[in-house]
Every structure is written in structure tokens, then in C-alpha cells.
N, CA, C and O atoms as a MOPAC input file, in Angstrom:
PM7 MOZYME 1SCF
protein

 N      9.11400 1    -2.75000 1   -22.60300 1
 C      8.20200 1    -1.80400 1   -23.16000 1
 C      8.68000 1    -0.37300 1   -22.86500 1
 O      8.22000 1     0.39600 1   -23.70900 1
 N      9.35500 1     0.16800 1   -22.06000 1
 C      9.84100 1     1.04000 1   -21.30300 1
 C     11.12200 1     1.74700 1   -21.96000 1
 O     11.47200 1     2.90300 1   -21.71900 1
 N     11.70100 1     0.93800 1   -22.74900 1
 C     12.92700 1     0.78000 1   -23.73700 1
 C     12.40200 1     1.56900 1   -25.11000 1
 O     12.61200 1     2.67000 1   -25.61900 1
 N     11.56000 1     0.32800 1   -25.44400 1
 C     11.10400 1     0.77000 1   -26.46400 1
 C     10.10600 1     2.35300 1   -26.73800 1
 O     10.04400 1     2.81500 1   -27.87800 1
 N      9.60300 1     2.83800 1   -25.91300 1
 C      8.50800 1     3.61500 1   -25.44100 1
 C      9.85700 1     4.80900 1   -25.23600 1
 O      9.65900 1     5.72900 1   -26.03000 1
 N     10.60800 1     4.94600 1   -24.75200 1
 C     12.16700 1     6.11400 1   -24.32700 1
 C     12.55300 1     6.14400 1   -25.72400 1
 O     12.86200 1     7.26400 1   -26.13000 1
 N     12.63600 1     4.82600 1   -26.88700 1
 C     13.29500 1     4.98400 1   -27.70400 1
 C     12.47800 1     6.32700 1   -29.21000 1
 O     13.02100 1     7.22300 1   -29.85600 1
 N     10.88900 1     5.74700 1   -29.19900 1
 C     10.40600 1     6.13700 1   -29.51800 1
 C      9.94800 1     7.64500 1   -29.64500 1
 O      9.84500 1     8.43000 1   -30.58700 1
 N      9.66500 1     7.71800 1   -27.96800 1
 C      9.74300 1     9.63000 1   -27.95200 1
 C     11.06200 1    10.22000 1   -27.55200 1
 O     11.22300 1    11.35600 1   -27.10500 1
 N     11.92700 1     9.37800 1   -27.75100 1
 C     13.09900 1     9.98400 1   -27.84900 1
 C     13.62700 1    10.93700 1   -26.56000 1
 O     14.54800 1    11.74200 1   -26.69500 1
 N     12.98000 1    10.74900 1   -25.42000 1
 C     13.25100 1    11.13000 1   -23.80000 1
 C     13.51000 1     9.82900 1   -23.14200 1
 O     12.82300 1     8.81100 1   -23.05400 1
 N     14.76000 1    10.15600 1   -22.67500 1
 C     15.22200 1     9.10800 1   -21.24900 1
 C     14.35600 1     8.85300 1   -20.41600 1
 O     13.50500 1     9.65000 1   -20.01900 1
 N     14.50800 1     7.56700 1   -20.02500 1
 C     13.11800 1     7.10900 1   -18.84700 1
 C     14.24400 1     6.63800 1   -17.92400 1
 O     15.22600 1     5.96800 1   -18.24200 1
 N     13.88400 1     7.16200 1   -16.60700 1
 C     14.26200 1     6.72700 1   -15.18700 1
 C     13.57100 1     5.67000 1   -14.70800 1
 O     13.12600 1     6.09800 1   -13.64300 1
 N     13.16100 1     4.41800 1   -14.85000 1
 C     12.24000 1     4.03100 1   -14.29000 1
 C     12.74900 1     3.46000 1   -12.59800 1
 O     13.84200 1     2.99900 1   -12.27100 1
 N     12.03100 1     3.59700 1   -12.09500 1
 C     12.09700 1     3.53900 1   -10.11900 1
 C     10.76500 1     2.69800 1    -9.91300 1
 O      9.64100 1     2.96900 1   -10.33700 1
 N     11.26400 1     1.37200 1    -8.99100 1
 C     10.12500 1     1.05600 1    -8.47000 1
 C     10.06600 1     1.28900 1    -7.16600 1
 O     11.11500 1     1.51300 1    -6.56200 1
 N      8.82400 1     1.27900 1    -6.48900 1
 C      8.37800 1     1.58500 1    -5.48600 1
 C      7.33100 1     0.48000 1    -4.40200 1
 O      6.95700 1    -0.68600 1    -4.52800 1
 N      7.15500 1     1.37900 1    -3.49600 1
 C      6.71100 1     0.31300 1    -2.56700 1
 C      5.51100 1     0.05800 1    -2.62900 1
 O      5.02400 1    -0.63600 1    -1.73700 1
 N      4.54400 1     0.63400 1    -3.88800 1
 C      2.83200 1     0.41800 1    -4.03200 1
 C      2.48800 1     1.86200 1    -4.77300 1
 O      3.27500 1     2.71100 1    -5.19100 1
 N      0.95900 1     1.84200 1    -4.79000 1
 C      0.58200 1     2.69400 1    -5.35700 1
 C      0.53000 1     3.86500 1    -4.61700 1
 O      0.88900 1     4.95300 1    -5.06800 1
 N     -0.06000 1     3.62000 1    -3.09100 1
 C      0.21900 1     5.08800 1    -2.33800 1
 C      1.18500 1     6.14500 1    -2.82700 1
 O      1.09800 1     7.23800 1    -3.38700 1
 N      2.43000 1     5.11500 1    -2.23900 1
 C      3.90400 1     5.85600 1    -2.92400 1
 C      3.73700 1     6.54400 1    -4.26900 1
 O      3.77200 1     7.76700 1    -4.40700 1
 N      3.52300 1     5.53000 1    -5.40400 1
 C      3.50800 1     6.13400 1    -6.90800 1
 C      2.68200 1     7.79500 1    -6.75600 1
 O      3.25200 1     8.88300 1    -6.84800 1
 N      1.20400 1     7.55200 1    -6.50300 1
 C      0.63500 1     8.51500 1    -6.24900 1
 C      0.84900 1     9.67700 1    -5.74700 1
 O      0.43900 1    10.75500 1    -6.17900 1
 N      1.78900 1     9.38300 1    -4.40300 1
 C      2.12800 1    10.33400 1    -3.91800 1
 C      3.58500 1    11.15800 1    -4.44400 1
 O      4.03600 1    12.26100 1    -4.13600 1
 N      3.92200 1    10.43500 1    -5.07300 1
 C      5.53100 1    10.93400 1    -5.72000 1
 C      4.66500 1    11.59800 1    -6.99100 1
 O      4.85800 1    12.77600 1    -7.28900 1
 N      4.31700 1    11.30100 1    -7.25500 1
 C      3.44800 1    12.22500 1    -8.18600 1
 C      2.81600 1    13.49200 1    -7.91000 1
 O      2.97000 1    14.41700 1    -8.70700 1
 N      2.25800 1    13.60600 1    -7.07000 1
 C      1.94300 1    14.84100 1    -6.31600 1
 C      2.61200 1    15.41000 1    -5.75800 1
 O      2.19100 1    16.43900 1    -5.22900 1
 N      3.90900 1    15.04300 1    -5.61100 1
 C      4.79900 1    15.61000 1    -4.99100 1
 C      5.91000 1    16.41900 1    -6.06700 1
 O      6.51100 1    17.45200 1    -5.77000 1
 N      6.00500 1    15.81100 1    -7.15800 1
 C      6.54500 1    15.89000 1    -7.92300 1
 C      7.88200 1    14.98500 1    -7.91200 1
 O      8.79800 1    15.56600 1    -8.49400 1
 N      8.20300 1    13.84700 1    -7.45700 1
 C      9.35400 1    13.00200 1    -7.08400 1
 C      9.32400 1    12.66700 1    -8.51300 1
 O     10.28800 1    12.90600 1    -9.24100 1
 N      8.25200 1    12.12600 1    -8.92900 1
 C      8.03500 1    11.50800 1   -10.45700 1
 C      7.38400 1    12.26000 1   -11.31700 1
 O      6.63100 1    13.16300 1   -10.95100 1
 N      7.66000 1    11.89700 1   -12.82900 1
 C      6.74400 1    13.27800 1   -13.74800 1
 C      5.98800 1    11.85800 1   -14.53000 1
 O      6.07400 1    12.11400 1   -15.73200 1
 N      5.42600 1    10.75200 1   -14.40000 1
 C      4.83600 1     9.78300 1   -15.00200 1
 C      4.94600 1     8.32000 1   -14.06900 1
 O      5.78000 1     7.84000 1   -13.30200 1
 N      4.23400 1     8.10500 1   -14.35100 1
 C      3.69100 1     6.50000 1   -13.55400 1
 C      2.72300 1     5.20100 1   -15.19100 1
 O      1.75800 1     5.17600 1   -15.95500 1
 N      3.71900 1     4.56200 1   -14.85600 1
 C      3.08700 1     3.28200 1   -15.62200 1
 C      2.62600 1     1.97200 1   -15.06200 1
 O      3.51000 1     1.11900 1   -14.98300 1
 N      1.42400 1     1.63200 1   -14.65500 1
 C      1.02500 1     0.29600 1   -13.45000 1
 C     -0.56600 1     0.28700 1   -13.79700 1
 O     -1.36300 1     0.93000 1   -14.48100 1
 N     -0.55000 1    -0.68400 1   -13.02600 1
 C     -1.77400 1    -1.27800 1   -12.75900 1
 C     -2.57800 1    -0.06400 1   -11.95000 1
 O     -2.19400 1    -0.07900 1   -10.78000 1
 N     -3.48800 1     0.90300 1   -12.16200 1
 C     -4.49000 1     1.75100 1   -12.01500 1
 C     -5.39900 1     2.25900 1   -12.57500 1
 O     -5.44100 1     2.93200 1   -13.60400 1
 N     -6.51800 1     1.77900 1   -11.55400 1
 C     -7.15300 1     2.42200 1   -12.34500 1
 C     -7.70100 1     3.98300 1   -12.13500 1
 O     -7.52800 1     4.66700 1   -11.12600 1
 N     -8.47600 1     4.40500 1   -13.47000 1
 C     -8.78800 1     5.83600 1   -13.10300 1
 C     -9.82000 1     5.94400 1   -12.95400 1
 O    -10.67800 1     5.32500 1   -13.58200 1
 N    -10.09600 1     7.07800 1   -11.74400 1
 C    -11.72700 1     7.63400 1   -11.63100 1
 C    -11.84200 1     8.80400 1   -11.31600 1
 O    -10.87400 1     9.38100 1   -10.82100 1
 N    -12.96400 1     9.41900 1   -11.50100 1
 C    -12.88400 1    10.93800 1   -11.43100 1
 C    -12.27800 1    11.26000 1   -10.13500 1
 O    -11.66200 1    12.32500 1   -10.18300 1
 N    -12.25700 1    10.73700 1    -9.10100 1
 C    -11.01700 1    11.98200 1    -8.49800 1
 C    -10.04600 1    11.83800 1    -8.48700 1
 O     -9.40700 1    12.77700 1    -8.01300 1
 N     -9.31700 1    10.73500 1    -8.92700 1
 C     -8.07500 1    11.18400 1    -9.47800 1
 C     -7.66000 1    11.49200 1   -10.79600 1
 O     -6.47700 1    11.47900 1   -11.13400 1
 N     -8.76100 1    11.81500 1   -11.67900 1
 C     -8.49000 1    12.69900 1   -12.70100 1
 C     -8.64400 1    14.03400 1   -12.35700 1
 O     -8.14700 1    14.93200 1   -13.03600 1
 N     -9.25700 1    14.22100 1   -11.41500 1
 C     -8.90000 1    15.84500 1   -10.33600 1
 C     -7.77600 1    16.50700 1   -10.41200 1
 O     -7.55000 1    17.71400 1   -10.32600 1
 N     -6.57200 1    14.92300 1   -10.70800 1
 C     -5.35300 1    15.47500 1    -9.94300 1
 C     -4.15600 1    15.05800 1   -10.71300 1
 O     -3.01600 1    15.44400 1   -10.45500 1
 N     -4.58400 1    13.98200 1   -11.99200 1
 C     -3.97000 1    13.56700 1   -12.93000 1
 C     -4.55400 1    13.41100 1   -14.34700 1
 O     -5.74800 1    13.17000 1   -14.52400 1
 N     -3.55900 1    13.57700 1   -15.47000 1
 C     -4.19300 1    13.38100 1   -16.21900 1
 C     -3.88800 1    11.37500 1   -16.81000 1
 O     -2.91800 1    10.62800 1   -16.68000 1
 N     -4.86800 1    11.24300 1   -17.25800 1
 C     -4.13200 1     9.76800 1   -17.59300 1
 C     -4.98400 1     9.35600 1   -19.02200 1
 O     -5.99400 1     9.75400 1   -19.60300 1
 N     -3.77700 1     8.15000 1   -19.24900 1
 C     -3.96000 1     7.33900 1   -20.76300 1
 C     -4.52500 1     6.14100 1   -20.75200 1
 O     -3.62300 1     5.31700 1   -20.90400 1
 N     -5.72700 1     5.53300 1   -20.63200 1
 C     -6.07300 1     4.29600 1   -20.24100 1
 C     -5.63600 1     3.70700 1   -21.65800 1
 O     -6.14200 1     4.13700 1   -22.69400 1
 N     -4.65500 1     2.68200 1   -21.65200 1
 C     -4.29700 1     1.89400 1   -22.74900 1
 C     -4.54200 1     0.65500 1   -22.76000 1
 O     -4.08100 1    -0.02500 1   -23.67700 1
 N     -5.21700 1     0.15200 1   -21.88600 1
 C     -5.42600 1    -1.35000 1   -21.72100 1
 C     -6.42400 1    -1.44400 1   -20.06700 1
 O     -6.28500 1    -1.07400 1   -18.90100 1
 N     -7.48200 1    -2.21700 1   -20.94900 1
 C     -8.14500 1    -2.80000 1   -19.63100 1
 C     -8.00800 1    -3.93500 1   -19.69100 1
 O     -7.36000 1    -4.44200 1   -20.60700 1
 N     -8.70900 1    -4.80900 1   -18.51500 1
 C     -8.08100 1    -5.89100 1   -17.95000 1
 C     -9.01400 1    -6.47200 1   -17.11800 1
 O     -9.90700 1    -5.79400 1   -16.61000 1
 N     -8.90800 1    -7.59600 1   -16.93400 1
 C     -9.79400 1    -8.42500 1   -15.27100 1
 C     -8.88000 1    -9.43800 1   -14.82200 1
 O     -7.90000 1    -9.93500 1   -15.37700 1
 N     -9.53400 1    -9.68700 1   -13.42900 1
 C     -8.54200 1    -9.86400 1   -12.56500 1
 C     -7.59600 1   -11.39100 1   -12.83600 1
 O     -8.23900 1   -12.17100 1   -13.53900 1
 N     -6.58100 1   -11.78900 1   -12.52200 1
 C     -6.56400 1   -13.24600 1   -12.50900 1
 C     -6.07500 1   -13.33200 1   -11.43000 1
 O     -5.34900 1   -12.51500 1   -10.86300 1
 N     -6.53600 1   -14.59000 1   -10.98200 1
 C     -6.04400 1   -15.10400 1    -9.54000 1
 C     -4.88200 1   -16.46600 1    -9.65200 1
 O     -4.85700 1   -17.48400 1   -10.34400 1
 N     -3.80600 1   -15.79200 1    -8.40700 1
 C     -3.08100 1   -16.87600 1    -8.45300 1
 C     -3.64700 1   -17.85100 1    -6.77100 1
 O     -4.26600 1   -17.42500 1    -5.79700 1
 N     -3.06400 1   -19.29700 1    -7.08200 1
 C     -3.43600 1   -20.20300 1    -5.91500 1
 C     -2.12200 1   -20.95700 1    -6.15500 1
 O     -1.45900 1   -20.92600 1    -7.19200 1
 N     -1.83600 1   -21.67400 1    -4.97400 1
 C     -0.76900 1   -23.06200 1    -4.89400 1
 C     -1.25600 1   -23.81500 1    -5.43500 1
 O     -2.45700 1   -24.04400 1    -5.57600 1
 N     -0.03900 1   -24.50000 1    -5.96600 1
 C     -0.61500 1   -25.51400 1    -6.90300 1
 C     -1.03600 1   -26.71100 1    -6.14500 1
 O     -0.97700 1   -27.65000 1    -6.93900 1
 N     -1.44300 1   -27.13900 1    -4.95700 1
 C     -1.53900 1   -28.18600 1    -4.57100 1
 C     -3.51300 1   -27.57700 1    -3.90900 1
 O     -4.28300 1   -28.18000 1    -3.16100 1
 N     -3.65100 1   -26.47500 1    -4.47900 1
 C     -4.90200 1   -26.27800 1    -3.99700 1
 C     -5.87500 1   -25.84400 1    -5.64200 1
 O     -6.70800 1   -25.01700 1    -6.01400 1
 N     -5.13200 1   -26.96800 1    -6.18500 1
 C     -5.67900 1   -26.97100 1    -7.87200 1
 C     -6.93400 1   -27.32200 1    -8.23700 1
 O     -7.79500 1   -26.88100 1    -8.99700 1
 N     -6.79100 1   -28.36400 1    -7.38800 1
 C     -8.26400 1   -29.40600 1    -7.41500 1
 C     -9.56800 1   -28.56600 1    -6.75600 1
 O    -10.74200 1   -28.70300 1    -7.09900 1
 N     -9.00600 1   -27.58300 1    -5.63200 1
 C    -10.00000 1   -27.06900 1    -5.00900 1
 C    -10.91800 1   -25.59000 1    -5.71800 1
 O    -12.01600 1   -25.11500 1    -5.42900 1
 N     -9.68400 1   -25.11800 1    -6.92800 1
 C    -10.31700 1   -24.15400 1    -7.84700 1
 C    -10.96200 1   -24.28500 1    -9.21300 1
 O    -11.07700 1   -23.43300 1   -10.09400 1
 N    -11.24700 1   -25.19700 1    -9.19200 1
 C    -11.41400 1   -25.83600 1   -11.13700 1
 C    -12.80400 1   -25.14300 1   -11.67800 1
 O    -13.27800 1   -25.17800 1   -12.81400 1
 N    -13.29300 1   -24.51400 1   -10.51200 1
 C    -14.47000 1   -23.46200 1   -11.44300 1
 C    -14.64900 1   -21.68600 1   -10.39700 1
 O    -14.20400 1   -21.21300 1    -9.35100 1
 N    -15.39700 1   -21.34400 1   -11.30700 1
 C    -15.56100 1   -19.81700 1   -10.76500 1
 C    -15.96300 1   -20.03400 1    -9.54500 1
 O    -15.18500 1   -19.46000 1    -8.78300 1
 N    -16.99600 1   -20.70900 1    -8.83700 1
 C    -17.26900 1   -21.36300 1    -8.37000 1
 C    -17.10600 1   -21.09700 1    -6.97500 1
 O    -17.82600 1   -20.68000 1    -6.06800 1
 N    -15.25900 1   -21.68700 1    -7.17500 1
 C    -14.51600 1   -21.88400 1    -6.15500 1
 C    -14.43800 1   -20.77600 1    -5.26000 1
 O    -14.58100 1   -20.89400 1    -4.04300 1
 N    -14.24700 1   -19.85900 1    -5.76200 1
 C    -13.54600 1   -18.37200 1    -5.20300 1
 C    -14.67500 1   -17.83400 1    -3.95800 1
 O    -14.56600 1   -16.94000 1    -3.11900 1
 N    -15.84600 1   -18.85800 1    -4.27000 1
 C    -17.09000 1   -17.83100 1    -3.05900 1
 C    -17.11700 1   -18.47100 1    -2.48000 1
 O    -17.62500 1   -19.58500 1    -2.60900 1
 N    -16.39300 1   -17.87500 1    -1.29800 1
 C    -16.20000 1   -17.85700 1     0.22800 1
 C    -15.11500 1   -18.39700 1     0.22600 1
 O    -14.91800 1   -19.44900 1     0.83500 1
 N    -14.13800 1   -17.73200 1    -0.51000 1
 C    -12.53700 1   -18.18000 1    -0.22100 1
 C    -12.26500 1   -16.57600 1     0.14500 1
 O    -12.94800 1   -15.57500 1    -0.07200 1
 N    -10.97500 1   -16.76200 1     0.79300 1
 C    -10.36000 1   -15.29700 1     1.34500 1
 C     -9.52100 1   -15.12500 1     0.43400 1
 O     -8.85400 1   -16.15800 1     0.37900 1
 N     -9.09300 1   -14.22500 1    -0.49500 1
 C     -8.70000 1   -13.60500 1    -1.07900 1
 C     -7.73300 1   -11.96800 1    -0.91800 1
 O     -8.00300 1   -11.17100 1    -0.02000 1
 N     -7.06200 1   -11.81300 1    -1.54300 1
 C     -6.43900 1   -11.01800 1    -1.37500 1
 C     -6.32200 1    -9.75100 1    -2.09700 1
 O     -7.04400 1    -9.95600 1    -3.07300 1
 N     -5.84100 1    -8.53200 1    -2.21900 1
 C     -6.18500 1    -7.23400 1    -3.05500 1
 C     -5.55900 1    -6.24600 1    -3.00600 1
 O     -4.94600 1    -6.30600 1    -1.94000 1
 N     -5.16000 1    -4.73900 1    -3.84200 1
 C     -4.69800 1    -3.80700 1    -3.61700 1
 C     -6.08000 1    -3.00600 1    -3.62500 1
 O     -6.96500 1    -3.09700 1    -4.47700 1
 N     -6.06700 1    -2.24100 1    -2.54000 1
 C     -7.28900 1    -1.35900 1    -2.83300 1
 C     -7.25000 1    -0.04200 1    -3.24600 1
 O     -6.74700 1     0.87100 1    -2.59100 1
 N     -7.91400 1     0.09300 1    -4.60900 1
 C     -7.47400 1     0.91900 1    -5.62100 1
 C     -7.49700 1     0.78600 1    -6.61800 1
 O     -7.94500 1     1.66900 1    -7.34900 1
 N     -7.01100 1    -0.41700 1    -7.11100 1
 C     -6.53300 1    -1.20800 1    -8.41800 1
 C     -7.97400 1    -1.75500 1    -8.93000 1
 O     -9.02100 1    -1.43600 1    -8.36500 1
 N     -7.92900 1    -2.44400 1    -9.83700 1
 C     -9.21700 1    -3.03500 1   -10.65700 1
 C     -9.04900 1    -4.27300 1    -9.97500 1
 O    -10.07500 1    -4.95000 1    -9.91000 1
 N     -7.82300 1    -4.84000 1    -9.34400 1
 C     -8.46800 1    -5.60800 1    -8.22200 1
 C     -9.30900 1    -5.49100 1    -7.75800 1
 O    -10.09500 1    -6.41700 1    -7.95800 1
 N     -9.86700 1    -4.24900 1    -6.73900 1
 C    -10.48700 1    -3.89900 1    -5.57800 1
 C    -12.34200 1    -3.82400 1    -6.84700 1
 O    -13.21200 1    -4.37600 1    -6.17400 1
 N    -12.77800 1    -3.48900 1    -7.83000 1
 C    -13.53500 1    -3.37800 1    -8.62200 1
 C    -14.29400 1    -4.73000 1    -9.34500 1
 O    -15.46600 1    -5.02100 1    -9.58000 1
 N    -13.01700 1    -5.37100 1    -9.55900 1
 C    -13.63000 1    -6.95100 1    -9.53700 1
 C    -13.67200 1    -7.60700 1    -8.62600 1
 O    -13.91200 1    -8.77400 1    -8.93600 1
 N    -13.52200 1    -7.40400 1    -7.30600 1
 C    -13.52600 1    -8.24000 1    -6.53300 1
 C    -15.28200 1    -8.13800 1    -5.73000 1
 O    -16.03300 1    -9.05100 1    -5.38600 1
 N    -15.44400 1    -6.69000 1    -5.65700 1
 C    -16.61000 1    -6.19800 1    -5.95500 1
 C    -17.65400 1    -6.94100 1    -7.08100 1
 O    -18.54600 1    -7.48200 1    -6.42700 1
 N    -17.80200 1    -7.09700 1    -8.11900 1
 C    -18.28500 1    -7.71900 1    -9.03200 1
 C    -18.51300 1    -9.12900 1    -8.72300 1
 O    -19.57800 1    -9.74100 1    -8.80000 1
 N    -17.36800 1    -9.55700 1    -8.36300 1
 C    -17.91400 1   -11.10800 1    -8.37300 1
 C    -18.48000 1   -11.31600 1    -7.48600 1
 O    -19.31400 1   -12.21200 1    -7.61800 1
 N    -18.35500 1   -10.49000 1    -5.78000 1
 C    -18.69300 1   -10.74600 1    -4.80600 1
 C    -20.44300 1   -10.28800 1    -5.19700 1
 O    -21.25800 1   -10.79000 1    -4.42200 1
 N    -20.94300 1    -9.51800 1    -6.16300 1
 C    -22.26600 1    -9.54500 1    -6.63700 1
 C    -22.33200 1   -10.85100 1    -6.84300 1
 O    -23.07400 1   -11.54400 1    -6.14700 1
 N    -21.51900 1   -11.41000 1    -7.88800 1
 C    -22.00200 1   -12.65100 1    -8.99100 1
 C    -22.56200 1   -14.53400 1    -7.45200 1
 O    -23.50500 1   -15.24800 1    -7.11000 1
 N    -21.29500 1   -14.31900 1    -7.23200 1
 C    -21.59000 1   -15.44500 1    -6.24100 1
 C    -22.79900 1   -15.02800 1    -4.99900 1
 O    -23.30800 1   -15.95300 1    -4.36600 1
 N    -23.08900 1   -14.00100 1    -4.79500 1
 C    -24.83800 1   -13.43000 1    -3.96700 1
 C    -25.70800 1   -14.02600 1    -4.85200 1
 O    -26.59300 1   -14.76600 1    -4.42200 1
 N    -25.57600 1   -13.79800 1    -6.07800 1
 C    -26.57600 1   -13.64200 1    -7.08200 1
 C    -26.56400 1   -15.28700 1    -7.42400 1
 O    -27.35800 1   -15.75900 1    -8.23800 1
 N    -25.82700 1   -15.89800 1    -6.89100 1
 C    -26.07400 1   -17.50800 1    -7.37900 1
 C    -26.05800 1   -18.51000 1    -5.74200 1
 O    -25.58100 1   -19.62700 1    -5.54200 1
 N    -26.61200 1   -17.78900 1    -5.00400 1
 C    -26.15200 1   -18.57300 1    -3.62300 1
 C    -25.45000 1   -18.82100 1    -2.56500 1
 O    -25.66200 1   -19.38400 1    -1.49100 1
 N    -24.17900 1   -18.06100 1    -3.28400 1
 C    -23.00500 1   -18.78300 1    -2.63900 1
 C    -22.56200 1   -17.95900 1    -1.88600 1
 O    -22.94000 1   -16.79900 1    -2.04800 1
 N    -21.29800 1   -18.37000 1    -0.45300 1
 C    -20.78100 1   -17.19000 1    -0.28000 1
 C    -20.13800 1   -16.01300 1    -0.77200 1
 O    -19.92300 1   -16.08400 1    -1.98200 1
 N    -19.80500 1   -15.08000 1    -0.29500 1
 C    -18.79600 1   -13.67700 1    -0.28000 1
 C    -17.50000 1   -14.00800 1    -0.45500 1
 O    -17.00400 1   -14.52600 1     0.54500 1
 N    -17.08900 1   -13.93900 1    -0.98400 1
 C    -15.10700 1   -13.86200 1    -0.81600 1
 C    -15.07100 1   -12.67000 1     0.25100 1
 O    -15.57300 1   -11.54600 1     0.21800 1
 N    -14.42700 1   -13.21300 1     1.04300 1
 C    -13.66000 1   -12.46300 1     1.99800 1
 C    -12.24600 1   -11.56700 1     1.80200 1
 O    -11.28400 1   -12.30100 1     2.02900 1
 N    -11.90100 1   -10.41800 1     1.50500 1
 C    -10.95600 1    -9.87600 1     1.19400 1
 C    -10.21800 1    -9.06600 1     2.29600 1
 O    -10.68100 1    -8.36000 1     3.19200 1
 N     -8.64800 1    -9.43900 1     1.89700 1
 C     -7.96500 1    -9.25300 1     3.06300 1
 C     -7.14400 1    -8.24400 1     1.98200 1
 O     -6.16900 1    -8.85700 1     1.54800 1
 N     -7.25800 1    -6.67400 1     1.32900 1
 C     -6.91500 1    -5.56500 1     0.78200 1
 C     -5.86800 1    -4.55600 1     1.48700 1
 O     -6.08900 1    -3.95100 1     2.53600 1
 N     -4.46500 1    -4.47300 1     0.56800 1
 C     -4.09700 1    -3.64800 1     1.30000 1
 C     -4.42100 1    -2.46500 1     0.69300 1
 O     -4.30500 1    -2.28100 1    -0.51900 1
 N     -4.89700 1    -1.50400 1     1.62200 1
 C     -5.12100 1    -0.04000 1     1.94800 1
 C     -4.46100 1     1.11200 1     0.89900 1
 O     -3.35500 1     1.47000 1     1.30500 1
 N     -4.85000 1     1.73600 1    -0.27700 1
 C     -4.22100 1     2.23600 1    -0.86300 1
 C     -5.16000 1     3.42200 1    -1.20000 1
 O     -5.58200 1     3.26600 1    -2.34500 1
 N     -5.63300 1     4.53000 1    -0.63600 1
 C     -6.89200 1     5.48500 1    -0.62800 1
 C     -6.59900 1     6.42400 1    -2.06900 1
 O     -5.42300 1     6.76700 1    -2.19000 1
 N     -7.34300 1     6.77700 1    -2.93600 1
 C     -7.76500 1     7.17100 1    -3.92800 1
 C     -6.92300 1     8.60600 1    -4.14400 1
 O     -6.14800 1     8.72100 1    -5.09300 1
 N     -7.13300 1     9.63600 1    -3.22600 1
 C     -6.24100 1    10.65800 1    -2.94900 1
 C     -5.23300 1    10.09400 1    -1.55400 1
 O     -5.76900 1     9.54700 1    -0.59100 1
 N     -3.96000 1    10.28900 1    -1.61800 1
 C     -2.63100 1     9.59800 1    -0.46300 1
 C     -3.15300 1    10.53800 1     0.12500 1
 O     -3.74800 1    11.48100 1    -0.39700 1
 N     -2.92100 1    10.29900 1     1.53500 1
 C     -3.13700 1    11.05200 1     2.80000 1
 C     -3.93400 1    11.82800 1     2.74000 1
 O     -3.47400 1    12.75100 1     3.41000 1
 N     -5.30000 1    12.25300 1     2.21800 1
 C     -6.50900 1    13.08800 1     1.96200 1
 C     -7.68200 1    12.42100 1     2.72900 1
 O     -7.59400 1    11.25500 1     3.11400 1
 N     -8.35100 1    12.88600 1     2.85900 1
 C     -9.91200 1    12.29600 1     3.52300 1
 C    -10.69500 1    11.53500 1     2.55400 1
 O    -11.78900 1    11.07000 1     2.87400 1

């Protein structure tokens, strides 16, 4: 997509990956990078500080081992399983959501084990 998208506006794309969104974010503010394409989402404060193109929304999908197949075969499953997350991402937003949905039907909380990715990098 990245190819095609350079070919189109007719500017070279560098693309660099990185070690998460902190990083992205922060190379951005820094000016390391002049654009970021990923999984983020936007909210007013970081439209404070960026401008952005929401081109696609999305919900979450979860991956599991396949030998723990039998144990996911409905929505179901996921309340009061530990789970995992970027916090930041529409991960961290649905994970929120469902953890309503399974309250709202009985069941446990998913437990989320999120890595740390704060809204503004190194800000309060």
C-alpha cells in the first residue's frame, strides 16, 4: 500500500519501523518522521499535536493457540481470560467495551496485561 500510495503522490516514502507507538509519536514530535501510518487511534489530545486522516476503523481481533480452540468458541470465552494490549490503540478502547459487555451479562472482567503507550510521549 505504501508503494502504491509514493506512486500516486508522486513523493518517495522512507518507510522505518519502529519499536511501538511511543517511538512513532515521539519521532513525530520530534521531527525524526514527517508521517506515521498504524494502528491509532485519534483523540482530542493528540489532535492538539497532530493532524490526522482516519481512513479505516476497525475492532479488535484476538489471536489464541490453537490448541486453546475449544476453550474460545464464543464471546463468551474472553471474560475472565487475561488478555493482552497496546495502550493507546483501539485495542485499549475495546477492551474497555467488552469488559462493560461481560459485567453487563455476569461474567468476569478480562484481565489486561497492556503495554504502556501514554497519549502525549513523556508528558503528564
Amino acid at each position: 500500500m505504501q508503494e502504491v500510495l509514493s506512486e500516486q503522490l508522486g513523493v518517495p516514502f522512507d518507510v522505518q519501523t519502529t519499536s511501538g507507538l511511543d517511538a512513532m509519536l515521539s519521532g513525530m514530535l520530534s521531527g525524526r518522521y514527517h508521517a506515521f501510518n498504524g494502528p491509532v487511534r485519534t483523540t482530542p489530545e493528540r489532535e492538539e499535536d497532530f493532524d490526522a486522516i482516519v481512513w479505516m476503523t476497525t475492532r479488535t481481533s484476538y489471536l489464541y493457540l490453537e490448541e486453546a480452540a475449544d476453550d474460545r468458541e464464543d464471546p463468551e470465552a474472553l471474560c475472565g481470560a487475561r488478555v493482552a494490549g497496546v495502550t493507546g490503540s483501539v485495542t485499549e478502547s475495546q477492551l474497555e467495551l467488552y469488559t462493560e459487555w461481560c459485567s453487563e451479562n455476569g461474567l468476569d472482567a478480562p484481565s489486561s496485561s497492556a503495554s504502556r503507550t501514554p497519549t502525549r510521549p513523556s508528558w503528564p
